[in-house]
mmCIF file as Biopython writes it, N, C-alpha, C and O atoms, coordinates in Angstrom:
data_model
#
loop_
_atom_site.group_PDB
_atom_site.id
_atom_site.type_symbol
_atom_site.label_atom_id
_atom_site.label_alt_id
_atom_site.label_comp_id
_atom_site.label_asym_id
_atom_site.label_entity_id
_atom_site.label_seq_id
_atom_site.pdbx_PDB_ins_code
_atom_site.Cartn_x
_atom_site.Cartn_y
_atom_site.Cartn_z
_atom_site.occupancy
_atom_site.B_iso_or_equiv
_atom_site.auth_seq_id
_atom_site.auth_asym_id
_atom_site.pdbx_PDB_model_num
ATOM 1   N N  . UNK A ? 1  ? -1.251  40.283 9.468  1.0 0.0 1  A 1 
ATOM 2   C CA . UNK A ? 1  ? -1.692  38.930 9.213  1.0 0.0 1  A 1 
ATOM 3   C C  . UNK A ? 1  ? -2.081  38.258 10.533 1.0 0.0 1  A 1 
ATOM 4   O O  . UNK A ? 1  ? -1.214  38.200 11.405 1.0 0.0 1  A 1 
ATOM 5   N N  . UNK A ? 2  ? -3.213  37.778 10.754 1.0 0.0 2  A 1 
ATOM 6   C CA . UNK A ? 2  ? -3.723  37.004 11.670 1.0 0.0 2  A 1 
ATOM 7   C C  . UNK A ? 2  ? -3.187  35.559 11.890 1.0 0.0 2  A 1 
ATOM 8   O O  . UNK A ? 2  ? -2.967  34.859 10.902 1.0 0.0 2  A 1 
ATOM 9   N N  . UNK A ? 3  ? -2.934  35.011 13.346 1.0 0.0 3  A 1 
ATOM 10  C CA . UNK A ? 3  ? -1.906  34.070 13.525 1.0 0.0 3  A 1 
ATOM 11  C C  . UNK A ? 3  ? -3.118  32.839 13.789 1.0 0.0 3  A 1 
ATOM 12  O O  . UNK A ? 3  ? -4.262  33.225 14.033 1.0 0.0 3  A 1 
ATOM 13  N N  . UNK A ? 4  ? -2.860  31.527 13.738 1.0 0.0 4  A 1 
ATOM 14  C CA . UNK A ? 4  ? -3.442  30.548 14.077 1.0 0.0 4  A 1 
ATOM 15  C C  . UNK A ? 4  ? -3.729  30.796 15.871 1.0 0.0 4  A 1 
ATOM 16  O O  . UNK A ? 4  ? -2.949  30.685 16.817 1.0 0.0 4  A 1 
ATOM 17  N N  . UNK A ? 5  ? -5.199  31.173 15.817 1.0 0.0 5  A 1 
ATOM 18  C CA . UNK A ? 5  ? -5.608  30.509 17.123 1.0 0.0 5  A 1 
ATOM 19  C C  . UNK A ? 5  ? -6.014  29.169 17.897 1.0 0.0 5  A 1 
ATOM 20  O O  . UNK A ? 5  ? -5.947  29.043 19.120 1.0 0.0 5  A 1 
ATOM 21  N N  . UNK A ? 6  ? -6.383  28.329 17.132 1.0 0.0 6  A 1 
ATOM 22  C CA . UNK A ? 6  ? -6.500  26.568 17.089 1.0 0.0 6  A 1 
ATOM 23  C C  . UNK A ? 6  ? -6.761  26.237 16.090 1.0 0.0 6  A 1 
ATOM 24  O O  . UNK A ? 6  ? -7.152  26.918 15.142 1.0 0.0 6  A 1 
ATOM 25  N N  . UNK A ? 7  ? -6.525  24.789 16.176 1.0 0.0 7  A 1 
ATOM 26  C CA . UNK A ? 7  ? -6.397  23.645 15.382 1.0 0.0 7  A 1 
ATOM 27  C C  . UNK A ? 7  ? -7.480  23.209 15.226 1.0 0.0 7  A 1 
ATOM 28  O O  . UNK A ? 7  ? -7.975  22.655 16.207 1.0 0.0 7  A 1 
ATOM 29  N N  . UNK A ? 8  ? -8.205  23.266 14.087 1.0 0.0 8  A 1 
ATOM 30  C CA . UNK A ? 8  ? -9.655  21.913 14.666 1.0 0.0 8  A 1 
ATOM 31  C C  . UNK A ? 8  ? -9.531  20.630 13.695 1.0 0.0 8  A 1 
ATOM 32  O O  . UNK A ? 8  ? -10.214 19.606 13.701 1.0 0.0 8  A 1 
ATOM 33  N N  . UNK A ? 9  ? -8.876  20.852 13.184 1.0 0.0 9  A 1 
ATOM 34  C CA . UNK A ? 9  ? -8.621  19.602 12.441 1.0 0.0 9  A 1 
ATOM 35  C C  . UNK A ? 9  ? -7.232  19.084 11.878 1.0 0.0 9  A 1 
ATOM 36  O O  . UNK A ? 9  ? -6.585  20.051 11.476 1.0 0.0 9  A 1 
ATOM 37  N N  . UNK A ? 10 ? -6.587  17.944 11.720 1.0 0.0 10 A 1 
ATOM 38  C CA . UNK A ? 10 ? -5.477  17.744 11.341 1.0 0.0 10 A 1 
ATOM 39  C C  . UNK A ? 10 ? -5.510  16.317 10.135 1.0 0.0 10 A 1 
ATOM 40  O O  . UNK A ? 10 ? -6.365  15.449 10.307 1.0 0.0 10 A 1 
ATOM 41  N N  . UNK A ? 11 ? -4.871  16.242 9.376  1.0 0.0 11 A 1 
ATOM 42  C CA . UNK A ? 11 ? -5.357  14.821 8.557  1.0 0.0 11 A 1 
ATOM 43  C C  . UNK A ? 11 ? -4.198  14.867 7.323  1.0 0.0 11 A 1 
ATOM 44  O O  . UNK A ? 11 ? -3.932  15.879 6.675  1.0 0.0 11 A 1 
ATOM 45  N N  . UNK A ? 12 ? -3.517  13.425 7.134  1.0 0.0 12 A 1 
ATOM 46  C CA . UNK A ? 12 ? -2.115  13.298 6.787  1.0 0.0 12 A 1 
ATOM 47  C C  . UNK A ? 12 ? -3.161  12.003 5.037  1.0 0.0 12 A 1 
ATOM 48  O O  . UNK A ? 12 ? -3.879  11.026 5.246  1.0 0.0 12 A 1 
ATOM 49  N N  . UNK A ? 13 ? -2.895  12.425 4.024  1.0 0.0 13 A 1 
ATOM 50  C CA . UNK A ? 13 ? -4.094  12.087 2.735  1.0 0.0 13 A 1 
ATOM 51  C C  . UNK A ? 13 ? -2.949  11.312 1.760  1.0 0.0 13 A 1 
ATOM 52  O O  . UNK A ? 13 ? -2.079  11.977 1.199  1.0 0.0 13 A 1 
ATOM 53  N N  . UNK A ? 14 ? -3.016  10.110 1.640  1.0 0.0 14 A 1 
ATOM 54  C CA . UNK A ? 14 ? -2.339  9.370  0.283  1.0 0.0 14 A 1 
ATOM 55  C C  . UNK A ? 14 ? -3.084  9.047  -0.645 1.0 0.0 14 A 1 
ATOM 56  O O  . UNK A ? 14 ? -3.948  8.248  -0.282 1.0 0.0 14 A 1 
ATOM 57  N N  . UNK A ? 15 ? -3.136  9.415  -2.039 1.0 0.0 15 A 1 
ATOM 58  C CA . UNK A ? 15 ? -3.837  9.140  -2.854 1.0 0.0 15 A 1 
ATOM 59  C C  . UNK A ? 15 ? -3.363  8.586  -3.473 1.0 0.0 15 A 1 
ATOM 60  O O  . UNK A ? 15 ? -2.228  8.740  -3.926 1.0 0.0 15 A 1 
ATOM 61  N N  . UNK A ? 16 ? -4.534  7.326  -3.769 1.0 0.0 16 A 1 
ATOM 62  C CA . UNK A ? 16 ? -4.350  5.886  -4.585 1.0 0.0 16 A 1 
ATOM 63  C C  . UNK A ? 16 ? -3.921  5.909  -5.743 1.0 0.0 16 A 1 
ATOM 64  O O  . UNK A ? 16 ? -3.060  5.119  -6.131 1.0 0.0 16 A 1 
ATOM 65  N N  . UNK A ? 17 ? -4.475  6.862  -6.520 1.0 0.0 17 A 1 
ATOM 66  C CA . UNK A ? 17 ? -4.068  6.867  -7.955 1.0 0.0 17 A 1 
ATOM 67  C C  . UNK A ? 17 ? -2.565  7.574  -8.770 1.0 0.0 17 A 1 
ATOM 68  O O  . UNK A ? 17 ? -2.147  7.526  -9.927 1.0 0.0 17 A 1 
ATOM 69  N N  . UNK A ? 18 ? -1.998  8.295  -7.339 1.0 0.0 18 A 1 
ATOM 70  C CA . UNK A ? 18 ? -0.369  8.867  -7.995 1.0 0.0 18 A 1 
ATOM 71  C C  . UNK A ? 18 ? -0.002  8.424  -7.119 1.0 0.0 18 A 1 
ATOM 72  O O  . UNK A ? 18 ? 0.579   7.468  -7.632 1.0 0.0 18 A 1 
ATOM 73  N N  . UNK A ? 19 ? 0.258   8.255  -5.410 1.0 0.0 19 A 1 
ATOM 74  C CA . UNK A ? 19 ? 0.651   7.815  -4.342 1.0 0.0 19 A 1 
ATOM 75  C C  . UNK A ? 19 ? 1.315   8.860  -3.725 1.0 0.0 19 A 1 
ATOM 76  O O  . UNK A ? 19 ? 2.154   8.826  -2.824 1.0 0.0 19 A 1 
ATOM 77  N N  . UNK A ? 20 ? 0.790   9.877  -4.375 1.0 0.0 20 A 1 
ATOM 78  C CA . UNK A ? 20 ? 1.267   11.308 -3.292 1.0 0.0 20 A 1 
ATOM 79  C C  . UNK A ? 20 ? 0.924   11.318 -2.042 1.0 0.0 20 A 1 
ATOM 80  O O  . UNK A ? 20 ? 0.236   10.368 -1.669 1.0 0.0 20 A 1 
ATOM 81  N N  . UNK A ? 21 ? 1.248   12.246 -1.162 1.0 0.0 21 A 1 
ATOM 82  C CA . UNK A ? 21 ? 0.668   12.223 -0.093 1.0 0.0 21 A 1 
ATOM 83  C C  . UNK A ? 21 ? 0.672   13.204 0.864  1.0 0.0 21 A 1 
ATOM 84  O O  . UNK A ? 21 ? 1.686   12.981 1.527  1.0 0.0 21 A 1 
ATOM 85  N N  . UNK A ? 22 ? 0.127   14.140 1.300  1.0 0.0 22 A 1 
ATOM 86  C CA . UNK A ? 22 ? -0.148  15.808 1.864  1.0 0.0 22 A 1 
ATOM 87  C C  . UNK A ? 22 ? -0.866  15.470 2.911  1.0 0.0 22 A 1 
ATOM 88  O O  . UNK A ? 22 ? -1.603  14.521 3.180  1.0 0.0 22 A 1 
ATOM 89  N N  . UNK A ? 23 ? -0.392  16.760 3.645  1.0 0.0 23 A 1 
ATOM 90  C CA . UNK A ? 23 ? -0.717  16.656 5.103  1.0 0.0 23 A 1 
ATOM 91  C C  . UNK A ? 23 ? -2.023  17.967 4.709  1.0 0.0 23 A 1 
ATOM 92  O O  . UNK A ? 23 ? -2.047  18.565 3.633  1.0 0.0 23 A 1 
ATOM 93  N N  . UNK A ? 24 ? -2.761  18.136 5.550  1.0 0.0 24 A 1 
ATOM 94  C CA . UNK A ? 24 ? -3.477  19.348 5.748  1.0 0.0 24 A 1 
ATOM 95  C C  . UNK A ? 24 ? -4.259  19.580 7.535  1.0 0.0 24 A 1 
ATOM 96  O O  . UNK A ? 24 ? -4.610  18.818 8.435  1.0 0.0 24 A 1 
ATOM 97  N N  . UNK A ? 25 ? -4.239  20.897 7.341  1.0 0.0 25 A 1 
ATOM 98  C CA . UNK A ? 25 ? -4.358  21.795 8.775  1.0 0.0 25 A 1 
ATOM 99  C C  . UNK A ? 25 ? -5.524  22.871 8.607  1.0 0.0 25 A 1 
ATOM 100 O O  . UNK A ? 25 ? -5.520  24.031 8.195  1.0 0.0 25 A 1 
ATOM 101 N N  . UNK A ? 26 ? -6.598  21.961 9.127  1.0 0.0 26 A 1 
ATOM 102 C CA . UNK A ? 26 ? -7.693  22.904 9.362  1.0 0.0 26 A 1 
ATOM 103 C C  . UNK A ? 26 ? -7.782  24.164 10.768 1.0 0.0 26 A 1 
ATOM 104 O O  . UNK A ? 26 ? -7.742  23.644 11.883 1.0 0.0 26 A 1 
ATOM 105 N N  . UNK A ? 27 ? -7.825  24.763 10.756 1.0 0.0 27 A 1 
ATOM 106 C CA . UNK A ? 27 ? -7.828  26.066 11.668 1.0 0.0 27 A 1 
ATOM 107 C C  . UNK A ? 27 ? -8.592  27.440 12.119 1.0 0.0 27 A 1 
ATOM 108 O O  . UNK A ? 27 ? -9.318  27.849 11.213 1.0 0.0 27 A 1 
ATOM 109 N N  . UNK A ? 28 ? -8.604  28.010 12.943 1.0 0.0 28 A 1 
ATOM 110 C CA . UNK A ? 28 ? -9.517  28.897 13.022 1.0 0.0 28 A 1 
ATOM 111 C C  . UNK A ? 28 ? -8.522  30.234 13.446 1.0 0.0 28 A 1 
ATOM 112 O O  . UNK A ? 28 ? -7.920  30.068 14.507 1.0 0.0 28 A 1 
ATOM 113 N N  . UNK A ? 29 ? -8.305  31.390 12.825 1.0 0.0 29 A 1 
ATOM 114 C CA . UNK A ? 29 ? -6.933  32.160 13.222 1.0 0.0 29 A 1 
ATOM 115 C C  . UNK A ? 29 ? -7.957  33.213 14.301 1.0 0.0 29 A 1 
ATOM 116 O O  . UNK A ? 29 ? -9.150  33.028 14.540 1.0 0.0 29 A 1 
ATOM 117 N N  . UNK A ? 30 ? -6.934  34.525 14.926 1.0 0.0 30 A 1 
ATOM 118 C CA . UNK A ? 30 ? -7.518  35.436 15.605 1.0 0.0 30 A 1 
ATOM 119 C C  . UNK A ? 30 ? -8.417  35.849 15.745 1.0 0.0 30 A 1 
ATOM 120 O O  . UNK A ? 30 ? -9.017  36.043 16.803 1.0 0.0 30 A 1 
ATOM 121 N N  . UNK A ? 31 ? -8.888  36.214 14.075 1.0 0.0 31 A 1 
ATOM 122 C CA . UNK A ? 31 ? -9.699  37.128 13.433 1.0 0.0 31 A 1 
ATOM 123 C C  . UNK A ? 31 ? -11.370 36.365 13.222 1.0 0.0 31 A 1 
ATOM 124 O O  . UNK A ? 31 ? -12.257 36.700 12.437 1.0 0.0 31 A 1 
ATOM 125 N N  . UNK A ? 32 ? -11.359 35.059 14.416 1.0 0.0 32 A 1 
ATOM 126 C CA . UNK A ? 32 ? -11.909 34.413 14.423 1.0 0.0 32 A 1 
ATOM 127 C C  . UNK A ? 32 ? -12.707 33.324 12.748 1.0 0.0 32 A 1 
ATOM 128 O O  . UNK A ? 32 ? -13.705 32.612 12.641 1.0 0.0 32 A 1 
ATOM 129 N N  . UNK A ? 33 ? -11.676 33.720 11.817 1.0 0.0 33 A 1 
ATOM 130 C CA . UNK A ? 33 ? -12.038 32.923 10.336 1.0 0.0 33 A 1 
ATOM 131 C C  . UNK A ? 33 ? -10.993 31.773 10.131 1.0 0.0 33 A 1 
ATOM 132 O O  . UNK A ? 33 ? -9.772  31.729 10.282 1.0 0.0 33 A 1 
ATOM 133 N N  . UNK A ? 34 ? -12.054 30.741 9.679  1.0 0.0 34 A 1 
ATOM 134 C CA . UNK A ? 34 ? -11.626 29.431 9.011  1.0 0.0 34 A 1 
ATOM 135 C C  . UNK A ? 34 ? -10.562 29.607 8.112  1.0 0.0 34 A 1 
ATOM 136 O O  . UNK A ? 34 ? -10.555 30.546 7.317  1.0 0.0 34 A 1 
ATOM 137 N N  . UNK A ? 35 ? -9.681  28.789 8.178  1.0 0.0 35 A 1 
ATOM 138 C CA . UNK A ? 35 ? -8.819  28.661 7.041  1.0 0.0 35 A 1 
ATOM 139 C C  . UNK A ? 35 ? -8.085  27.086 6.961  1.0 0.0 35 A 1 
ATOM 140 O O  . UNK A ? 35 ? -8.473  26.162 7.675  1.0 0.0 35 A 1 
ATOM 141 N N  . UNK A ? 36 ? -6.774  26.935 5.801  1.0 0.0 36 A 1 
ATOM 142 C CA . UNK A ? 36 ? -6.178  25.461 5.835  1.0 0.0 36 A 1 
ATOM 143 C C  . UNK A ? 36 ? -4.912  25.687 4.755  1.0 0.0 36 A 1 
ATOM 144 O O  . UNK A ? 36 ? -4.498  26.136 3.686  1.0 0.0 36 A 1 
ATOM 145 N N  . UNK A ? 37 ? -4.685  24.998 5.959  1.0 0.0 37 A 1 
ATOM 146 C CA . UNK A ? 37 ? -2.820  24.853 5.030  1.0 0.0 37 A 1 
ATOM 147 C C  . UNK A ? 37 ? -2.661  23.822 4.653  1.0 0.0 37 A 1 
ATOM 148 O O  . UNK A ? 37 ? -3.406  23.163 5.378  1.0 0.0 37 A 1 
ATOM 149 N N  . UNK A ? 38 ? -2.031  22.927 3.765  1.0 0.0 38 A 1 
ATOM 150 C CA . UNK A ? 38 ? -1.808  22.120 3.120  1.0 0.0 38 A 1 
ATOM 151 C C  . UNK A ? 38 ? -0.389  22.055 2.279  1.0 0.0 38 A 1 
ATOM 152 O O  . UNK A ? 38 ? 0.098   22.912 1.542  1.0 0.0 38 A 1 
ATOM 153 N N  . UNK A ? 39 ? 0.150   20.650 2.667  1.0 0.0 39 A 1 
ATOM 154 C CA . UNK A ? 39 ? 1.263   20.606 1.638  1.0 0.0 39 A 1 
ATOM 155 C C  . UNK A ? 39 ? 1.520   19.902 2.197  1.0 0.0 39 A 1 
ATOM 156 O O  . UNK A ? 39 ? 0.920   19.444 3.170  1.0 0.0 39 A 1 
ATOM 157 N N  . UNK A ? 40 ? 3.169   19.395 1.442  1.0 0.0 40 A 1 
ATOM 158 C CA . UNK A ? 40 ? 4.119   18.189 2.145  1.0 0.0 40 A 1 
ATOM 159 C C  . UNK A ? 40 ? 4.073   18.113 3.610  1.0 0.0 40 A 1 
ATOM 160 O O  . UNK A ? 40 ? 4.147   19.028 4.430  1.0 0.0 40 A 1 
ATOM 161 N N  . UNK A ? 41 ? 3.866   16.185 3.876  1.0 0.0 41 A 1 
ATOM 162 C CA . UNK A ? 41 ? 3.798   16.244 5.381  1.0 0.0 41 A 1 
ATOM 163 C C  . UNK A ? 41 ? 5.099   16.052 6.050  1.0 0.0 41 A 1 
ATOM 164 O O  . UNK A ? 41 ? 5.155   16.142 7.276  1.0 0.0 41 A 1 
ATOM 165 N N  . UNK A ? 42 ? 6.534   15.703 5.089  1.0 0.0 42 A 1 
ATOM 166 C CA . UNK A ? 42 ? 7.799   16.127 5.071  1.0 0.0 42 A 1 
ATOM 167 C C  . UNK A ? 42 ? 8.592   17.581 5.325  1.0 0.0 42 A 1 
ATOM 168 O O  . UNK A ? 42 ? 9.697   17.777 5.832  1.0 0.0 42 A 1 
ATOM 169 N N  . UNK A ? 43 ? 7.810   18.338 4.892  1.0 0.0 43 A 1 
ATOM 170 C CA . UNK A ? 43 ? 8.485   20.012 4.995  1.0 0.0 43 A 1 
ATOM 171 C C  . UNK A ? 43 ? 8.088   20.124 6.497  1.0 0.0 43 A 1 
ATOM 172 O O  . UNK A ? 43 ? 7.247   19.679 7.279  1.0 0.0 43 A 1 
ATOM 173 N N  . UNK A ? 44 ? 9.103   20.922 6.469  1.0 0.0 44 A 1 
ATOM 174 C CA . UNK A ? 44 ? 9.872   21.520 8.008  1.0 0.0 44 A 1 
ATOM 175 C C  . UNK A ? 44 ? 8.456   22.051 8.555  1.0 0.0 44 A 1 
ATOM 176 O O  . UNK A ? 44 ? 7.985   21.583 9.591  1.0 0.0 44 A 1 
ATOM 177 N N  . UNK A ? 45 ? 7.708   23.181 7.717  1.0 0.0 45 A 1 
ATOM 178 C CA . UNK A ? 45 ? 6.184   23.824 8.469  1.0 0.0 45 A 1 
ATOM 179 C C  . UNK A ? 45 ? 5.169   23.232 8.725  1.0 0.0 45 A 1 
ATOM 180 O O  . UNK A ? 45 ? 4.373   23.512 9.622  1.0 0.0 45 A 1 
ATOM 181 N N  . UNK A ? 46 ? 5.091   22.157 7.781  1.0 0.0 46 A 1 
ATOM 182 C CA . UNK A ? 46 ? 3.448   21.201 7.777  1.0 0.0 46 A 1 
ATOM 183 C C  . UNK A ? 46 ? 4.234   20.066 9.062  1.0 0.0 46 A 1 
ATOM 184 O O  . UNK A ? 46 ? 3.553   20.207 10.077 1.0 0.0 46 A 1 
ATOM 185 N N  . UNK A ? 47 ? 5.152   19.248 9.278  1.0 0.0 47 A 1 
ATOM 186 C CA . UNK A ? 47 ? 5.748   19.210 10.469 1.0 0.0 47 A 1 
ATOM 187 C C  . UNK A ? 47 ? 5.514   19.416 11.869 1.0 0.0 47 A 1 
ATOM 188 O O  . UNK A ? 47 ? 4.944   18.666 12.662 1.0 0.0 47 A 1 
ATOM 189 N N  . UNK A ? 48 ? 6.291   21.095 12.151 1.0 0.0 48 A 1 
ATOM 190 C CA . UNK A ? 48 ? 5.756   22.021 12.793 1.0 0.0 48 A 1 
ATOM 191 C C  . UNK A ? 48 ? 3.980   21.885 13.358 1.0 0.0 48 A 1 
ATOM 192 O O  . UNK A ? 48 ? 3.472   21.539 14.424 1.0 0.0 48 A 1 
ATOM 193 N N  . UNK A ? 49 ? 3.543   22.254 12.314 1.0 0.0 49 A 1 
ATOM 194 C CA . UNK A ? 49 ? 2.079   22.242 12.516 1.0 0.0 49 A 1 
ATOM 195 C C  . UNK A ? 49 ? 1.136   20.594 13.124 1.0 0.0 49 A 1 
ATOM 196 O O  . UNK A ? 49 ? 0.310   20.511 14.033 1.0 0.0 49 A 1 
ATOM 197 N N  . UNK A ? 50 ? 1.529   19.779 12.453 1.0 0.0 50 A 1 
ATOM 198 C CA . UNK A ? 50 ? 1.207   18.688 12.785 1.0 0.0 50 A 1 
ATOM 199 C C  . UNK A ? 50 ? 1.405   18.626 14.548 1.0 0.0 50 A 1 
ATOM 200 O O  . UNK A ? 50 ? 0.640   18.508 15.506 1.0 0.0 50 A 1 
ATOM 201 N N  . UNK A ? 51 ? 2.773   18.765 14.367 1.0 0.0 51 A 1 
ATOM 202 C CA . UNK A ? 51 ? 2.702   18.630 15.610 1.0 0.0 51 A 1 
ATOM 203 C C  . UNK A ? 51 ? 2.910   19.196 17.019 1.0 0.0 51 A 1 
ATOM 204 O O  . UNK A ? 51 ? 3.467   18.819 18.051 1.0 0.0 51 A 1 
ATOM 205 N N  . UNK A ? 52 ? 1.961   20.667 16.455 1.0 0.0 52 A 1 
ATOM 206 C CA . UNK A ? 52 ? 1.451   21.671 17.123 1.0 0.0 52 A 1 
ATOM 207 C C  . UNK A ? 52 ? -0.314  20.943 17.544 1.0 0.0 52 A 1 
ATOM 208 O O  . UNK A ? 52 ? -0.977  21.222 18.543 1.0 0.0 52 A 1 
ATOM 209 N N  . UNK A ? 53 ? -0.672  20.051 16.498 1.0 0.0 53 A 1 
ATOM 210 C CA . UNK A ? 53 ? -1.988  19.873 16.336 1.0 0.0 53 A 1 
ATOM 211 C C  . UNK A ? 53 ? -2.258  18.453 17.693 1.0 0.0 53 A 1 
ATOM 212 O O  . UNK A ? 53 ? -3.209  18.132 18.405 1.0 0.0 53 A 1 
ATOM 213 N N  . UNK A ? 54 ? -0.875  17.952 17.498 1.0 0.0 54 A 1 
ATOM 214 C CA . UNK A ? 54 ? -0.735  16.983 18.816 1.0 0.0 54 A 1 
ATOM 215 C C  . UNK A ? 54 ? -0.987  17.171 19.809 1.0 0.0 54 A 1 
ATOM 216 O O  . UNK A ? 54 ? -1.932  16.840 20.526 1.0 0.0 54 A 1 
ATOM 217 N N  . UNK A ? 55 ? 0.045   17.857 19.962 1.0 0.0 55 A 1 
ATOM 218 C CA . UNK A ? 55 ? -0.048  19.032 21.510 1.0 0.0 55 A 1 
ATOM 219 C C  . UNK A ? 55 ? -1.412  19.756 21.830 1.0 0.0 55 A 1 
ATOM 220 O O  . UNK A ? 55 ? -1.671  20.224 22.939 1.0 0.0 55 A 1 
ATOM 221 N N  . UNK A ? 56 ? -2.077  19.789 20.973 1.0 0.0 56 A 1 
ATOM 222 C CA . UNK A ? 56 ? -3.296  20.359 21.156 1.0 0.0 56 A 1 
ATOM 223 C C  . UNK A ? 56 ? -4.487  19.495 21.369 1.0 0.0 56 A 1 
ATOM 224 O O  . UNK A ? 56 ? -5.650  19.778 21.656 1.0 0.0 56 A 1 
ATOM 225 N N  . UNK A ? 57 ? -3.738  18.093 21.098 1.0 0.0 57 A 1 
ATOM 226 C CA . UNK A ? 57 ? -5.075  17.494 21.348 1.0 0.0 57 A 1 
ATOM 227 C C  . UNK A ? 57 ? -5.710  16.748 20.568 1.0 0.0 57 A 1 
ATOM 228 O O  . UNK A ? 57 ? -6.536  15.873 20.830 1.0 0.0 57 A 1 
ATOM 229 N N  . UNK A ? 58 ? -5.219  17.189 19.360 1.0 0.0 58 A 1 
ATOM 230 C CA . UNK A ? 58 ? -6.275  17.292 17.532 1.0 0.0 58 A 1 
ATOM 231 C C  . UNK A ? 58 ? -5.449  16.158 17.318 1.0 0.0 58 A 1 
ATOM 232 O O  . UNK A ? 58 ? -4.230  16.326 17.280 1.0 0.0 58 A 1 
ATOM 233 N N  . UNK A ? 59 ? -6.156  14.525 17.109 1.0 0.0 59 A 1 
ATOM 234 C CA . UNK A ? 59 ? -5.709  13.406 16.531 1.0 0.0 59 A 1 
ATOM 235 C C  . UNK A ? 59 ? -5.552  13.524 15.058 1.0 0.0 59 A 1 
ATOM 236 O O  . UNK A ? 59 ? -6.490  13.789 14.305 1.0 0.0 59 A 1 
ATOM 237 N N  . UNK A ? 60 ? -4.054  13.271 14.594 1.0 0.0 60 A 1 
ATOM 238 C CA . UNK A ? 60 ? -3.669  13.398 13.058 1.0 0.0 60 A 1 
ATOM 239 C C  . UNK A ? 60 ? -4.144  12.229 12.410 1.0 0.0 60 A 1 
ATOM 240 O O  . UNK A ? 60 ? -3.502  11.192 12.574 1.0 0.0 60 A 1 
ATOM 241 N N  . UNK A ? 61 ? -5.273  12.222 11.623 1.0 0.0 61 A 1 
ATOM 242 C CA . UNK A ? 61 ? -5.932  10.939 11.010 1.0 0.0 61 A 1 
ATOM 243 C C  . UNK A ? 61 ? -4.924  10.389 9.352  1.0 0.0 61 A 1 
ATOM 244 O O  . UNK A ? 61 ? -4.068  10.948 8.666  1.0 0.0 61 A 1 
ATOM 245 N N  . UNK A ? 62 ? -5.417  9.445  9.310  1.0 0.0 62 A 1 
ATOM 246 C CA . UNK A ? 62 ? -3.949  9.313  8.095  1.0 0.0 62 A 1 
ATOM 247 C C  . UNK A ? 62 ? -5.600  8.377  6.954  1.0 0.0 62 A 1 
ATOM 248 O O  . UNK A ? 62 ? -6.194  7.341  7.251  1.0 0.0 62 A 1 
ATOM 249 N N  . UNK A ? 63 ? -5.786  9.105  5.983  1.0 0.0 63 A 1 
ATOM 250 C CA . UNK A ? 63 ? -6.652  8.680  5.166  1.0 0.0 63 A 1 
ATOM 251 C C  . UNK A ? 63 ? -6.165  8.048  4.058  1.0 0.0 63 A 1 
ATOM 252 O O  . UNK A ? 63 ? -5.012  8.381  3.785  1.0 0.0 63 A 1 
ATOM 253 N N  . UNK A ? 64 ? -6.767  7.086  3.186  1.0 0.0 64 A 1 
ATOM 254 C CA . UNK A ? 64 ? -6.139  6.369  2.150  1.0 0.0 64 A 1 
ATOM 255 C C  . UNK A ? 64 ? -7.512  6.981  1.094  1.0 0.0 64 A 1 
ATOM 256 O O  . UNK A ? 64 ? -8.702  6.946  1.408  1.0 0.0 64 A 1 
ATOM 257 N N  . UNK A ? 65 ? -6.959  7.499  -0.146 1.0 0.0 65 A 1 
ATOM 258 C CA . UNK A ? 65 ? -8.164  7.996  -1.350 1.0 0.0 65 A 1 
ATOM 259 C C  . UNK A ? 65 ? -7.797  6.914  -2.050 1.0 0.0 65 A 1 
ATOM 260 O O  . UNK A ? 65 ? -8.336  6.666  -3.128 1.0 0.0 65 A 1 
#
């Protein structure tokens, strides 16, 4: 399995109509292919990642749907 090589995008999403709210992690791994993780911006990994995406640079945008 190919590991995250950077971050290119980071963005924390509340939606208006249930008031959920998910983080997601745009990325580019080894194998030089796009990919994105997504889920709770509470869990221990999306977390992690966020603020891997800091450290990197990648401003975590916080969107309202």
């Amino acid at each position: 399995m190919a590991r995250i090589q950077k971050i290119t995008k980071a963005y924390v999403r509340t939606y208006s109509d249930n008031g959920q709210t998910m983080a997601y992690i745009e990325w580019i791994d080894t194998r030089n292919e796009k990919g994105r993780t997504e889920g709770d911006p509470d869990n221990a990994h999306m977390q992690a990642l966020l603020a891997r995406a800091e450290r990197e640079g990648v401003a975590v945008e916080h969107q309202q749907w």
